[in-house]
Structures are given as C-alpha cells and as structure tokens.
Phi, psi and omega in degrees: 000304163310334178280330182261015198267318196280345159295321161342269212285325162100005202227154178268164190206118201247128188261056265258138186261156152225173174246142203235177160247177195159118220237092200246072183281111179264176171321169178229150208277156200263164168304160153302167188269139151129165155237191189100235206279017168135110189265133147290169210247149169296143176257188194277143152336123153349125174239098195262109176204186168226003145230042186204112177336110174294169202257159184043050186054025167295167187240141145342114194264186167260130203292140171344044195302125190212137177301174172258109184072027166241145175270135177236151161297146185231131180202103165273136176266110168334144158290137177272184182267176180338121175049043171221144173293182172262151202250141184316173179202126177233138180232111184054237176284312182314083158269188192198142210245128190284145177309177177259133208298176163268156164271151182275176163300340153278040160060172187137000194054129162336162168276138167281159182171178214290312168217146214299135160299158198248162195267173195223164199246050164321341190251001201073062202132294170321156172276121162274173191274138193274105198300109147325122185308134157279144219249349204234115331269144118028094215227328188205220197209145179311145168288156168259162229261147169299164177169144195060278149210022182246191196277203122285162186288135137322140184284133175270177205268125170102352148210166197282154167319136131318126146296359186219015210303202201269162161313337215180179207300311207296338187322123182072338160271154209217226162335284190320278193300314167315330169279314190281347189283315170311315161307313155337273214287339158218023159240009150105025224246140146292112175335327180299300191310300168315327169301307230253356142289333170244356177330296181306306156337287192287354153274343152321305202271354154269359173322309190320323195216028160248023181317294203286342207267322193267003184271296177318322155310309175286002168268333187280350174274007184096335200288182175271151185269094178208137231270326175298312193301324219268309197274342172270336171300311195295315179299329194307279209315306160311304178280353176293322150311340164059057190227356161270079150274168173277138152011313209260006165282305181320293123176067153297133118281165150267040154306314187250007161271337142355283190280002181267326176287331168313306205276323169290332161300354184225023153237109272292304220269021174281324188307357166274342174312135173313304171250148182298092162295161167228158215294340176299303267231323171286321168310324214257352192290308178310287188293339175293012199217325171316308168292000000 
C-alpha cells in the first residue's frame, strides 16, 4: 500500500522505523489420550526471543526492525487440548512454534511442535516415539521416549523430555497453572497473561525448597545464581514485555478468590507444586496481586 502512495505522488517517502527486542512464547502441547500404561506428556511451546537465553539449544535472535504507525499481527498461542499441539505465538515476522501433543497410548507418536511432545508406552514395556523439536530456527528441545509404563515428559524450552517422564496433562506444573486455569476458563485471561500475573508470587512462596531449582534459572538468564535475583529477575521481565498484570485486570475480584482458591486445590496439576498449598495461603497469594 505504501509502495503504491509513493508511485502516485511521483516522490520518494522516508518511513522512520524503530528496533524493538522480543520474547515470543507459543502455546504448549496438550497431553496424549488414553488411559493404562501411560500418555506422553505435551512439550513446551516454542521460544523465540532477543533478550533472554532460548530454550534447547536456540541463539539469541536479532532485535526487530519495525515502521512506525503500521499495524503488525499479534497472536498468544493456546495451550493445545487432549492430543492436540499448542497453537502458534506471532509477532510481526517472528513465529514461535506451538508444543507437540503427547502420544496416547494407542501409539502415534509425540507430536512435532517449538519442543517435541513425549512419547507413551502402549505396549507395555515398548518404548514409544518421542515428538521433535522444530529445527529452523531451533525453538525447544525433543520429547523423550515412552519407558517402562510411564508416558515421556515433552521436551521443555531449556530442558530436555524425560525418558520415562510423567503420566498426564499436568506433569510438571503446579500452583501457577492451578490459578491461572480458573482466570482462563472463566473471567476470559489469556493464559500466558494469566502464568505471568502470580508466577513471581508464587515462586516466593515455593523459594524454601526451590533453590537450587531458582539458582539454575538465574543462570541460565546471565544473572548471579541466586534464588531472590532469579525471582526479581523473572518479575522485572514479565513487565518489560508487558505481560504481567494484577488479576484485577482480568476482572478478578476479591470475591472470587476464595472460589479461585477451591478450584486450584482440586486441579490435578496444583499436586505437582513443590509445597502442598492450603486455600488460605492461595488467597492471600491472590489479594497480594489484585492492586
């Protein structure tokens, strides 16, 4: 359209850009189907960025050049459902590759996706096939293979799938997602928006028996391996991207957290949180965030 304004007019037309960085997170792959010996696990969304170490052996990208007073596509990319990958996450040119579904237990193999969906044990014993990383560019890390009689983990973005990984959707997730699935599913949050309004909270209150877990983070971000620098690093971060609100964006009251905490005690995948909450401790995590 600009190309044909500047044929019109007969004129040259100088259009002034800026350079943006950009941290481009897709969706994560739903688990496999089936019950018995064992579902893969979904892998993680695709990780595209230019300021923050990628995940599975990604580089650093180069920051963005963008017009000024031009519209670009914006797209958060879905967690996918049962056997299904995760839906893309787009910025301008920038894509981010959705995780890869888990395999069910009636075989099929992981899902290819940003990182591989992990494979299930169908045979009881057989290894199942482990879901691939997308390669061009280099966005997560491979699933690991079904064994023994569980499913494999999906590969996350910054570490590799489990061969022997978890059972089910929930595998590895915790607190976080027990909160943010109720902000999804009934006041409309986009999920991403939703991890990333109590993430930081919630790795305070599990700091007591994640250190070593948050020390590794801050390394892997460049920072000193320290478990408060990893967690002021991870809040910083979130608002610079401008993907951290309070709840009360969403239209959380504080009405509803009660019934937000109810809902996160009884979904499978708060029982993976290092510590076992209890709904006051969720409440309060919750009103420390409304304002």
């Amino acid at each position: 359209m600009i190309g044909n304004i500047v044929a019109g007019l007969g004129a040259a037309l100088t259009i002034p850009s800026v350079t943006v960085d950009f941290l481009v997170v897709a969706g994560g792959g739903g688990s496999g189907s089936g019950t018995g010996a064992g579902v893969g696990g979904g892998g993680a969304g695709g990780l595209r960025s230019t300021v923050t170490a990628t995940g599975g052996g990604g580089t650093l990208e180069t920051a963005l050049s963008i017009l000024k007073n031009t519209n670009y596509t914006v797209t958060i990319g879905a967690g996918g459902s049962g056997n299904a990958n995760g839906s893309n996450s787009v910025f301008s040119t920038i894509t981010s590759t959705g995780g890869g579904k888990g395999e069910p237990t009636s075989g099929g193999g992981g899902g290819t996706g940003g990182s591989g969906g992990g494979g299930s044990d169908p045979n009881s014993g057989a290894s199942g096939t482990a879901g691939t990383r997308t390669s061009s560019p280099v966005q997560g890390n491979n699933g690991g293979a079904g064994n023994g009689s569980g499913g494999g983990g999906g590969g996350g973005a910054g570490s590799a799938g489990s061969a022997a990984g978890g059972d089910n959707a929930g595998a590895g997730l915790g607190l976080v997602h027990g909160i943010a699935h109720f902000e999804s599913a009934h006041v409309g949050a986009a999920h991403g928006e939703a991890l990333a309004s109590v993430l930081a909270e919630v790795m305070e209150f599990n700091s007591s028996v994640s250190e070593s877990t948050y020390k590794t983070v801050a390394v892997d971000m460049n920072i000193q391996a320290d478990s408060k620098v990893a967690i002021n690093a991870v809040r910083s971060l979130a608002d610079q991207i401008s993907i951290r609100f309070p709840p009360s964006t969403f239209g959380v009251t504080s009405d509803m957290c009660e019934a937000i905490a109810e809902t996160a005690l009884i979904d499978s995948v708060t029982s993976n949180n290092p510590i076992a909450p209890t709904k006051a401790q969720i409440v309060e995590i919750l009103k420390s965030r409304l304002n």
